[in-house]
Biotite code that builds the C-alpha atoms (Angstrom):
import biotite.structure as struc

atoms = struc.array([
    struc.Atom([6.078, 141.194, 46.918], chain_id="A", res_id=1, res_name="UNK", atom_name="CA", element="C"),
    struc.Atom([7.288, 137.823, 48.415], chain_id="A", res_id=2, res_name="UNK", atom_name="CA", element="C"),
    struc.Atom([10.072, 136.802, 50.632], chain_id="A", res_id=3, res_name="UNK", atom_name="CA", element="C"),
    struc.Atom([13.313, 135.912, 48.550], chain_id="A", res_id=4, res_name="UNK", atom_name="CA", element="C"),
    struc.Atom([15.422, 135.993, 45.597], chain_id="A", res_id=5, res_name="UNK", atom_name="CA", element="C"),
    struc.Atom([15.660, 134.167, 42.763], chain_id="A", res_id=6, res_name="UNK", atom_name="CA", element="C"),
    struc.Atom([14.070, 130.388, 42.526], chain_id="A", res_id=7, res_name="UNK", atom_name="CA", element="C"),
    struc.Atom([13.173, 130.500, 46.233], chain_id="A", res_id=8, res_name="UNK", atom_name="CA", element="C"),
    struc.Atom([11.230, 133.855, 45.373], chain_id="A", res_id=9, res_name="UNK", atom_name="CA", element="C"),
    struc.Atom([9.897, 132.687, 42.003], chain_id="A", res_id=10, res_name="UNK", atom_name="CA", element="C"),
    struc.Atom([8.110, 129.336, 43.855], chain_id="A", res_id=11, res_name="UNK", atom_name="CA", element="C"),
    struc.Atom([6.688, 131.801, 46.382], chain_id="A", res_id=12, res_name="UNK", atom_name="CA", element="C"),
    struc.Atom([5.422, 134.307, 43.507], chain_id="A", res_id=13, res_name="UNK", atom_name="CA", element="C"),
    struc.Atom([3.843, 130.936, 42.034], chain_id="A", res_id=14, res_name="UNK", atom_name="CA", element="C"),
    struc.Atom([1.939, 129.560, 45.064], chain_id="A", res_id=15, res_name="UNK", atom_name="CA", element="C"),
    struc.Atom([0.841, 133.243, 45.620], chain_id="A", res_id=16, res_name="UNK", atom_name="CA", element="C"),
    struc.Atom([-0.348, 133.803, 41.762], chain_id="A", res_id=17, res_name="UNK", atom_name="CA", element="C"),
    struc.Atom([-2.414, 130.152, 42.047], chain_id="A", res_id=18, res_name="UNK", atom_name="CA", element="C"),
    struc.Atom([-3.685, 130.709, 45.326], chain_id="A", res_id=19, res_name="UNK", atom_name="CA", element="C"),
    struc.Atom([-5.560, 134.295, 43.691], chain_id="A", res_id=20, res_name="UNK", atom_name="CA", element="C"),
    struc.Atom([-6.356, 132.560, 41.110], chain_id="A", res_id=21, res_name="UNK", atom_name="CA", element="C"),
    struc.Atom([-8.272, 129.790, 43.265], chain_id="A", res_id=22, res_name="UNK", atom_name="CA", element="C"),
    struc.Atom([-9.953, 132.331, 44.954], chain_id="A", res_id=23, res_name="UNK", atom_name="CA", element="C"),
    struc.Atom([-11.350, 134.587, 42.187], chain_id="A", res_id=24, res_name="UNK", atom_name="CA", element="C"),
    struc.Atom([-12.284, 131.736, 40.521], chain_id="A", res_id=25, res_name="UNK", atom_name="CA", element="C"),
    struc.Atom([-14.358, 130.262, 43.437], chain_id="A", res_id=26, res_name="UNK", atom_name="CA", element="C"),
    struc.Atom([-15.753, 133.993, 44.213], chain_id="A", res_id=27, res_name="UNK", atom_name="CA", element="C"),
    struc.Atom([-15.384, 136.529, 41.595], chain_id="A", res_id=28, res_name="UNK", atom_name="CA", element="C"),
    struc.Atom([-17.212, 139.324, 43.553], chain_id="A", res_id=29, res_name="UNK", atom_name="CA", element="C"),
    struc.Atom([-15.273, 138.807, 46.705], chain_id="A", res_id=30, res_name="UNK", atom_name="CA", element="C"),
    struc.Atom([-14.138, 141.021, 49.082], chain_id="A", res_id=31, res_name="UNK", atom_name="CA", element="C"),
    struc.Atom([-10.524, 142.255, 48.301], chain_id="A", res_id=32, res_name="UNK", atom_name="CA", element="C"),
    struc.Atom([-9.848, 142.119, 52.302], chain_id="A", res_id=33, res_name="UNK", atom_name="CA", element="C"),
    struc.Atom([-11.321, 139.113, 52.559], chain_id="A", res_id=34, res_name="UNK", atom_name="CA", element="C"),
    struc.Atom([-9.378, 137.896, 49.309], chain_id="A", res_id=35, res_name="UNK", atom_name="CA", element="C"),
    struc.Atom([-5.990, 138.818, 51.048], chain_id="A", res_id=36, res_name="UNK", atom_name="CA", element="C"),
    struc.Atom([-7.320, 137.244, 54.281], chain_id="A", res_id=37, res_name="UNK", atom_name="CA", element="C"),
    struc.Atom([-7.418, 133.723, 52.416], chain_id="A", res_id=38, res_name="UNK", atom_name="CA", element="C"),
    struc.Atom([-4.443, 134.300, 50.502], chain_id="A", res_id=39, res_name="UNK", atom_name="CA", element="C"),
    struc.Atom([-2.885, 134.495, 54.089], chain_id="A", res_id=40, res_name="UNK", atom_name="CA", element="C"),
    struc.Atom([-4.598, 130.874, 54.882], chain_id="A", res_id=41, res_name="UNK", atom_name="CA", element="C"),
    struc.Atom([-3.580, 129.364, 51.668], chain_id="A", res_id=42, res_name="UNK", atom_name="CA", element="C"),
    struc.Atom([0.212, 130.192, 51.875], chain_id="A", res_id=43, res_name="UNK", atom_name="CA", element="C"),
    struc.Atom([0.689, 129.373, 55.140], chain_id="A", res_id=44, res_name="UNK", atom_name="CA", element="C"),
    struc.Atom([-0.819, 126.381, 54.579], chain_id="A", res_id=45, res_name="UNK", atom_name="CA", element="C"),
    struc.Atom([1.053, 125.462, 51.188], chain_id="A", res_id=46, res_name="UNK", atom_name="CA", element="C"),
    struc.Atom([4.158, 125.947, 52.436], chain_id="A", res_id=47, res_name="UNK", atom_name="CA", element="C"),
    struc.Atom([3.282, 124.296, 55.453], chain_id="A", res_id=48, res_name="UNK", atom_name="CA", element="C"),
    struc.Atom([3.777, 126.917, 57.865], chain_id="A", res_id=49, res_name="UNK", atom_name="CA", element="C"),
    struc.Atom([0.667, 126.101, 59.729], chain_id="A", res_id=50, res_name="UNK", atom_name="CA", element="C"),
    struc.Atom([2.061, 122.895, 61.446], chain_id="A", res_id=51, res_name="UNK", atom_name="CA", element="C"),
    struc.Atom([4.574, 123.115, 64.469], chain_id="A", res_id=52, res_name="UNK", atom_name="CA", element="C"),
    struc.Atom([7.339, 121.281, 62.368], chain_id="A", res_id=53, res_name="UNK", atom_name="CA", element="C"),
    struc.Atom([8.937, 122.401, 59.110], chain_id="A", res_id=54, res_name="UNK", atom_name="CA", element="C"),
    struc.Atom([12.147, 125.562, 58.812], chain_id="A", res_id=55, res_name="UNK", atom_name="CA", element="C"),
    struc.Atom([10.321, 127.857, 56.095], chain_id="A", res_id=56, res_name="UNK", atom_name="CA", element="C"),
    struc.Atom([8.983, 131.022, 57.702], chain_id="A", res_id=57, res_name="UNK", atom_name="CA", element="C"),
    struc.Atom([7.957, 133.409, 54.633], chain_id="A", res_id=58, res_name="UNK", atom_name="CA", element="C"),
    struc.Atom([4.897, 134.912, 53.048], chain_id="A", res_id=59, res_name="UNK", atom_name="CA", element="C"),
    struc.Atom([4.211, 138.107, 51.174], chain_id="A", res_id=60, res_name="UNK", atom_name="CA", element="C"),
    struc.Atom([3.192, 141.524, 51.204], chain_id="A", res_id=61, res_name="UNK", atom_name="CA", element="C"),
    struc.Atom([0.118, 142.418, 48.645], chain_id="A", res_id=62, res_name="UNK", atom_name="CA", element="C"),
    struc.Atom([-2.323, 144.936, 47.648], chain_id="A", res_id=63, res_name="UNK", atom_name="CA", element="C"),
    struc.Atom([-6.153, 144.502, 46.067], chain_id="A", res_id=64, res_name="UNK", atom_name="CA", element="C"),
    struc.Atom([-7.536, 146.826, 43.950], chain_id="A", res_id=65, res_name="UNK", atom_name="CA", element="C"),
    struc.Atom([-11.572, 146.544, 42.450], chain_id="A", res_id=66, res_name="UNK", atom_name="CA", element="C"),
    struc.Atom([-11.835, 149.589, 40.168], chain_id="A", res_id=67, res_name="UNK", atom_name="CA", element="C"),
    struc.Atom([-15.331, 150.780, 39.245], chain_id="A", res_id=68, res_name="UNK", atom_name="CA", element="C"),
    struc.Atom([-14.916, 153.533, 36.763], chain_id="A", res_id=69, res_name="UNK", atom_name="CA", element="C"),
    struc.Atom([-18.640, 154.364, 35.937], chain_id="A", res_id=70, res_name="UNK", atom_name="CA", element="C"),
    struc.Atom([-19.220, 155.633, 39.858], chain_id="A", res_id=71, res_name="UNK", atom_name="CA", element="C"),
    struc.Atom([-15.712, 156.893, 40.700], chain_id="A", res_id=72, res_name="UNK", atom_name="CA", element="C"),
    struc.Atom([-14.797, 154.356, 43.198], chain_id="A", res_id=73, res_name="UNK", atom_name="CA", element="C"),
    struc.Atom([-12.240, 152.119, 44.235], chain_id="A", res_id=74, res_name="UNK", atom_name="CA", element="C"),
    struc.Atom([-11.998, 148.923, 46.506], chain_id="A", res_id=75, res_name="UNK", atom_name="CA", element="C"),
    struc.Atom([-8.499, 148.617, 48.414], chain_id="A", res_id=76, res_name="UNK", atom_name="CA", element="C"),
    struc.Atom([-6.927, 145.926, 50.924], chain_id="A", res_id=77, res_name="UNK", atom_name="CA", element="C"),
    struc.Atom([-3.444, 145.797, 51.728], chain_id="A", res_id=78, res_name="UNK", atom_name="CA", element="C"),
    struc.Atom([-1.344, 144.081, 53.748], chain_id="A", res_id=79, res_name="UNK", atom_name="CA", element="C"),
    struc.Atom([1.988, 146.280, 54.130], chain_id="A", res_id=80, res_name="UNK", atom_name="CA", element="C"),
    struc.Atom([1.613, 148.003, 51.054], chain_id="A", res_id=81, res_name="UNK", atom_name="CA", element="C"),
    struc.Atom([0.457, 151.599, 50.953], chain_id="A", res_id=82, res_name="UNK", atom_name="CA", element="C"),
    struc.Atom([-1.420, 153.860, 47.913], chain_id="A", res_id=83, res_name="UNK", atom_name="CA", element="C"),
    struc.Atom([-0.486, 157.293, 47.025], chain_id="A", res_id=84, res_name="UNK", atom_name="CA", element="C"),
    struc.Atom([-3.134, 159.614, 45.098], chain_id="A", res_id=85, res_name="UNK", atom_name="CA", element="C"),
    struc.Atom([-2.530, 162.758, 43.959], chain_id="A", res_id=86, res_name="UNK", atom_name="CA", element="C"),
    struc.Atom([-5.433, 164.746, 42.465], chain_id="A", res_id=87, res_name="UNK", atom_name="CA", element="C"),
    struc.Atom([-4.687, 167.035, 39.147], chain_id="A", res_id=88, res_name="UNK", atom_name="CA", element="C"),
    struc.Atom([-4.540, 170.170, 41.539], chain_id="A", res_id=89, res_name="UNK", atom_name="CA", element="C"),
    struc.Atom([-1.853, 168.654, 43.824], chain_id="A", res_id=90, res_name="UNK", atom_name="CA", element="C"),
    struc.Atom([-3.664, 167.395, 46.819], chain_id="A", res_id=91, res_name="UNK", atom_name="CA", element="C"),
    struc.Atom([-1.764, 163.957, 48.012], chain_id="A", res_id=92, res_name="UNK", atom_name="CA", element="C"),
    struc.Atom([-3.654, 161.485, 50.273], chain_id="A", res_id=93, res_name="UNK", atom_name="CA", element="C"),
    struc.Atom([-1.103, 158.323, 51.462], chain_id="A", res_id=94, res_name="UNK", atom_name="CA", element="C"),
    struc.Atom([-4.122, 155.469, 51.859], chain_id="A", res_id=95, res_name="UNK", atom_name="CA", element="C"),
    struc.Atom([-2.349, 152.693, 54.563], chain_id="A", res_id=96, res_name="UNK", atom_name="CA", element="C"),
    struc.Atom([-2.280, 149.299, 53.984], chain_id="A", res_id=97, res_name="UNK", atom_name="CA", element="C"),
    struc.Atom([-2.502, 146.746, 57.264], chain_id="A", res_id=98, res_name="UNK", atom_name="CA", element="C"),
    struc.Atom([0.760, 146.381, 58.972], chain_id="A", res_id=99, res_name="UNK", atom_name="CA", element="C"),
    struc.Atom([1.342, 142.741, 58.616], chain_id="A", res_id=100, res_name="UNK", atom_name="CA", element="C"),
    struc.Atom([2.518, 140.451, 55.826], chain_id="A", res_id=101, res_name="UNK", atom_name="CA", element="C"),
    struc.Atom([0.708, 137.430, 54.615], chain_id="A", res_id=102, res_name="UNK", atom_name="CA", element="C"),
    struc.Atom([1.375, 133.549, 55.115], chain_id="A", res_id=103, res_name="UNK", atom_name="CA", element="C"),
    struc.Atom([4.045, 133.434, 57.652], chain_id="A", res_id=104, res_name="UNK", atom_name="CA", element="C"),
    struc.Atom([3.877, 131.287, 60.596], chain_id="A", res_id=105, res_name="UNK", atom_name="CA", element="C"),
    struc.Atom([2.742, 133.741, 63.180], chain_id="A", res_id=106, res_name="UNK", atom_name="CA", element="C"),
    struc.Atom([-1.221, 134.099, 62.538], chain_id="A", res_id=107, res_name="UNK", atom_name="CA", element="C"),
    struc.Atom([-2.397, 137.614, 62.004], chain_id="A", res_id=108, res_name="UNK", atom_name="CA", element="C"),
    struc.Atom([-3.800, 139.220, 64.694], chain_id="A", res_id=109, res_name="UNK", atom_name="CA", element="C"),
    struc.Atom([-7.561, 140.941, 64.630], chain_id="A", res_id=110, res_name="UNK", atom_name="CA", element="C"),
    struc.Atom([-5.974, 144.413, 64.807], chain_id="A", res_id=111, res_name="UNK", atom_name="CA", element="C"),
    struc.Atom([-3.386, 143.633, 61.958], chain_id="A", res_id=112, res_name="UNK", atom_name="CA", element="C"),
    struc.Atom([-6.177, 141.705, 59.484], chain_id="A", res_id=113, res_name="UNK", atom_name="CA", element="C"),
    struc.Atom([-6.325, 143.932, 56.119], chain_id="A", res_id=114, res_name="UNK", atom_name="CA", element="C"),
    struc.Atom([-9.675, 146.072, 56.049], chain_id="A", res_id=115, res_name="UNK", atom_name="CA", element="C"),
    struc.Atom([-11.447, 147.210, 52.497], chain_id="A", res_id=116, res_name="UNK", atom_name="CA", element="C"),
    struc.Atom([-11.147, 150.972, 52.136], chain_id="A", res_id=117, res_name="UNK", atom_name="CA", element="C"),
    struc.Atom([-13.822, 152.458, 49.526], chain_id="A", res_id=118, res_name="UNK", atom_name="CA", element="C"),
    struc.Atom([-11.865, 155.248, 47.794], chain_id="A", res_id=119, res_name="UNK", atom_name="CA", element="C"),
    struc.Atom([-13.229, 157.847, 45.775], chain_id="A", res_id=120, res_name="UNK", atom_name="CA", element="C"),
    struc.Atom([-11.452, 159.649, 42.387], chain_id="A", res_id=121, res_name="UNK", atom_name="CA", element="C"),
    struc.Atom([-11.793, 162.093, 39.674], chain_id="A", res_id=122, res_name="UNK", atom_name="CA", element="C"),
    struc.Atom([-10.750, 162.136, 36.284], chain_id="A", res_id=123, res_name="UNK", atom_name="CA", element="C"),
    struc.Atom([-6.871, 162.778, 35.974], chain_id="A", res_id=124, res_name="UNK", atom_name="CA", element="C"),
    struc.Atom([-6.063, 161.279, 39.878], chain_id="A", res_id=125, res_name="UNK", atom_name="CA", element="C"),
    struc.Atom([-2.243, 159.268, 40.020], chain_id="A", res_id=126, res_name="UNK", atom_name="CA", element="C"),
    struc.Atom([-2.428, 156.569, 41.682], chain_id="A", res_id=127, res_name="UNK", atom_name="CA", element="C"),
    struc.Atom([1.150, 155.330, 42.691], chain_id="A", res_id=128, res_name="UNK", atom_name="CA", element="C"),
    struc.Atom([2.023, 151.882, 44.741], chain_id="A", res_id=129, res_name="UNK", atom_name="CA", element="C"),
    struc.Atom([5.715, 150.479, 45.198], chain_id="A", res_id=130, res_name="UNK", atom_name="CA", element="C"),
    struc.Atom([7.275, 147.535, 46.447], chain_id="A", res_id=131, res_name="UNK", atom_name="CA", element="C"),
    struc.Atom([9.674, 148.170, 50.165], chain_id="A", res_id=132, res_name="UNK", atom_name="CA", element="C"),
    struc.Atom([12.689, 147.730, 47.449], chain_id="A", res_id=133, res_name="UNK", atom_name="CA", element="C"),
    struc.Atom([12.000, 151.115, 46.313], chain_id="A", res_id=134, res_name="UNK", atom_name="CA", element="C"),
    struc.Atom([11.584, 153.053, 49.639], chain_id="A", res_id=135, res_name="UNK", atom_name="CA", element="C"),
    struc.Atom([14.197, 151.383, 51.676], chain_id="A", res_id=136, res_name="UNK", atom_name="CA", element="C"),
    struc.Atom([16.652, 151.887, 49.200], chain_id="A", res_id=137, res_name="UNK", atom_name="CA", element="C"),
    struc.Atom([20.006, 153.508, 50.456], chain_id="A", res_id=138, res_name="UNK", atom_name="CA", element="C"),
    struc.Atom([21.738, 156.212, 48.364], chain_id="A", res_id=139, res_name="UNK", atom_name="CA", element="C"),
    struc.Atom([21.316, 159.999, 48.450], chain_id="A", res_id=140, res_name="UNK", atom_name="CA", element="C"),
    struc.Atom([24.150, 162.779, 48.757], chain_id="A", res_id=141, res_name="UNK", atom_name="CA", element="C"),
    struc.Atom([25.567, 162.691, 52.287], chain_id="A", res_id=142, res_name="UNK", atom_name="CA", element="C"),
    struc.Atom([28.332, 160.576, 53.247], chain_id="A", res_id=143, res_name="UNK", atom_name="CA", element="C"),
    struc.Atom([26.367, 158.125, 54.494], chain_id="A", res_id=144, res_name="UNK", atom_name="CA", element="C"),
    struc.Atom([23.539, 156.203, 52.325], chain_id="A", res_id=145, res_name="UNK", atom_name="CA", element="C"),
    struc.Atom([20.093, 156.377, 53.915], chain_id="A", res_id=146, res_name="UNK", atom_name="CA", element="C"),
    struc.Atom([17.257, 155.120, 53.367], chain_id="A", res_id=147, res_name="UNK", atom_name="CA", element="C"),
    struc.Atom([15.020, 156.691, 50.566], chain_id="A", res_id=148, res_name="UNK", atom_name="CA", element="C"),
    struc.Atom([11.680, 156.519, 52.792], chain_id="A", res_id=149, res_name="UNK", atom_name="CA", element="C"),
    struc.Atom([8.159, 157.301, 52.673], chain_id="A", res_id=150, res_name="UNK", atom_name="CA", element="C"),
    struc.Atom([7.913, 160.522, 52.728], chain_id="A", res_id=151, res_name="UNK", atom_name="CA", element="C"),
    struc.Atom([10.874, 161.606, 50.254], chain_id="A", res_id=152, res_name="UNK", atom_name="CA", element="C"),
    struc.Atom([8.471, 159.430, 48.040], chain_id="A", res_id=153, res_name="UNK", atom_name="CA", element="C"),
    struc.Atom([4.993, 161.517, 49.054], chain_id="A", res_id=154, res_name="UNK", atom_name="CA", element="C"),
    struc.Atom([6.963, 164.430, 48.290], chain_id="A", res_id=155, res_name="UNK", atom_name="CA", element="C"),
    struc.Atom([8.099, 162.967, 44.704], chain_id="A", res_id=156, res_name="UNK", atom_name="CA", element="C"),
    struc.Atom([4.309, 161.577, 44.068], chain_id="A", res_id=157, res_name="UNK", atom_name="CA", element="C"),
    struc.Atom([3.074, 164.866, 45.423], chain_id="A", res_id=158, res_name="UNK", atom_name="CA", element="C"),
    struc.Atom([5.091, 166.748, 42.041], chain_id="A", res_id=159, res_name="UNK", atom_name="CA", element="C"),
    struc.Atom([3.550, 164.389, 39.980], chain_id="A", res_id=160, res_name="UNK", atom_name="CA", element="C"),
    struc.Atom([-0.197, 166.132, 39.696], chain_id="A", res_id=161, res_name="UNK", atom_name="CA", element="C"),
    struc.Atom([-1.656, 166.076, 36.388], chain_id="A", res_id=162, res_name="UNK", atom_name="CA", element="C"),
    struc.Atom([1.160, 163.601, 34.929], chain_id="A", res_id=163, res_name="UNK", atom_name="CA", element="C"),
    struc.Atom([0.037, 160.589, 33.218], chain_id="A", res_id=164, res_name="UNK", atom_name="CA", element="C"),
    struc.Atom([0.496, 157.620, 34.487], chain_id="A", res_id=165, res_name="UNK", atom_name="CA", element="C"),
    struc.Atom([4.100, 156.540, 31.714], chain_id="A", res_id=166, res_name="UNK", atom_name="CA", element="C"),
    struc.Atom([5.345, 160.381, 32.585], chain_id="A", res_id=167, res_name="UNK", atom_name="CA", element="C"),
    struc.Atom([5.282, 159.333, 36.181], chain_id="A", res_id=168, res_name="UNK", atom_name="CA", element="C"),
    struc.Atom([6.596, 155.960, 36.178], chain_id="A", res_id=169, res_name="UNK", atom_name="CA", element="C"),
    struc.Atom([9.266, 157.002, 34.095], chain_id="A", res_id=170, res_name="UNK", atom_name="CA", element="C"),
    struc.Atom([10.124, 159.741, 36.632], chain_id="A", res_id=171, res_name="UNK", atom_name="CA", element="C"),
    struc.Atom([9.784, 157.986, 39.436], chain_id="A", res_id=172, res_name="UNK", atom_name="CA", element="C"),
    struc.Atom([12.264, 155.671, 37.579], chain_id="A", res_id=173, res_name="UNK", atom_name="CA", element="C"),
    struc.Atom([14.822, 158.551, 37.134], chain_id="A", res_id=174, res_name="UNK", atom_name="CA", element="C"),
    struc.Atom([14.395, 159.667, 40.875], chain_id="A", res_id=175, res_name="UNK", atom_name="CA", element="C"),
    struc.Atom([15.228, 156.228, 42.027], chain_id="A", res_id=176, res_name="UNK", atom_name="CA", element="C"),
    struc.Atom([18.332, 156.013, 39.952], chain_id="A", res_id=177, res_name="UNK", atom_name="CA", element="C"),
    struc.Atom([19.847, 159.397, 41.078], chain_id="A", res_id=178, res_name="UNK", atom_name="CA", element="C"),
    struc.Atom([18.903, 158.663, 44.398], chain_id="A", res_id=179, res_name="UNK", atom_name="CA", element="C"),
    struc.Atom([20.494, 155.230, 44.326], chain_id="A", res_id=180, res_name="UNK", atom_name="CA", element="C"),
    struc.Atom([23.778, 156.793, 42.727], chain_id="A", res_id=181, res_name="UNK", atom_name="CA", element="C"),
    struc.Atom([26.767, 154.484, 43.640], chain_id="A", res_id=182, res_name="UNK", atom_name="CA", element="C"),
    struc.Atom([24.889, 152.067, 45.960], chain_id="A", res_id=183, res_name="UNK", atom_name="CA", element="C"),
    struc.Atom([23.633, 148.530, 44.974], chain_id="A", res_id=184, res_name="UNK", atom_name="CA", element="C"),
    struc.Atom([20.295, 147.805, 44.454], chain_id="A", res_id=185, res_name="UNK", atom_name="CA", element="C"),
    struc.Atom([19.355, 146.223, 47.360], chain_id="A", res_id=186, res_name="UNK", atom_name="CA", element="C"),
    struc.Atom([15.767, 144.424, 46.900], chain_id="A", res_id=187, res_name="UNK", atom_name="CA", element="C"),
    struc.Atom([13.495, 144.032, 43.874], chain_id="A", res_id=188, res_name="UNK", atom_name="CA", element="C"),
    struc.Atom([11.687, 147.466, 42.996], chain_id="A", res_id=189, res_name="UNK", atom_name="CA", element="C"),
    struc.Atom([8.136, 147.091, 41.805], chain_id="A", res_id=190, res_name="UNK", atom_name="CA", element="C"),
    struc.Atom([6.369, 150.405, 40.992], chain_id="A", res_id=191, res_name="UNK", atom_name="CA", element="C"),
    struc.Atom([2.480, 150.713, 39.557], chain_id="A", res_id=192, res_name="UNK", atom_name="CA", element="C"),
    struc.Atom([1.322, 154.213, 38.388], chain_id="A", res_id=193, res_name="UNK", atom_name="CA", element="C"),
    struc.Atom([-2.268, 154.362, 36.824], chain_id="A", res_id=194, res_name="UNK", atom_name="CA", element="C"),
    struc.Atom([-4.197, 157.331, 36.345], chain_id="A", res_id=195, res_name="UNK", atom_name="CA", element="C"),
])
């Protein structure tokens, strides 16, 4: 999820799609924290962010996922992302992401520097991610919009046990819509379900 719309964000999306791509290629086995902790290098240092001189500050928020089905497990790194799983008999765990964004100027600190998680699952487990588009969008019934948040979208995920992955997308489409009602949409809205 990079900073900016239209051809601004595009260029970003770019130098953050080649800058994977460079990495994977050079070590397909690597680390996804370690992955994300290059990425971080690489943009800064494309869009010349690591030099004192220059206007652009942006960078990105992403998530890493290595899936091994045969043992059950799966490799996450985030930076300001999170992961929602839901198991078939309704038990939600909300696995955090690091709390910084990749690429800007400011280097990331040791405490903020995206750590692999090892996650276990079973057959049938949702697995839901989404952009900050979808949880900061205003709407709702009061008078005033608020923001959709984090845990109005646990609670959404968490009525989503034993959906496939289309029935939930779709759903969480629906949600977003009649939650949204007369206010603009405010950001870009990514959402990945997988089961």
């Amino acid at each position: 999820d990079s900073t900016g719309h239209g051809v601004p964000g595009a260029m970003l999306s770019l130098l953050v799609n080649n800058s994977l791509e460079r990495i994977y290629s050079a070590h397909p086995e690597i680390d996804p924290a370690e992955a994300l902790i290059e990425l971080d290098a690489m943009v800064r240092s494309g869009l010349n962010q690591h030099m004192l001189e220059g206007d652009s500050d942006d960078g990105c928020d992403a998530i890493l996922l290595s899936i091994d089905r045969s043992r059950r497990l799966l490799r996450f790194a985030s930076a300001r992302l999170d992961l929602l799983q839901v198991s078939v008999n309704g038990t939600l765990v909300h696995h955090r992401g690091a709390r910084a964004s990749l690429g800007y100027r400011q280097v990331l600190a040791q405490t903020h520097m995206p750590q692999t998680q090892i996650i276990t699952f079973s057959e049938g487990d949702l697995f839901v991610l989404v952009t900050d588009g979808f949880t900061d969008q205003p709407g709702g019934q009061g008078e005033r919009p608020v923001s959709l948040g984090h845990r109005r979208l646990a609670s959404w995920v968490g009525e989503l046990a034993g959906h496939g992955a289309a029935d939930a997308l779709r759903s969480l489409e629906s949600r977003l819509h009649d939650w949204q009602g007369k206010q603009s949409l405010r950001d870009d809205v990514t959402v990945i379900t997988f089961t």
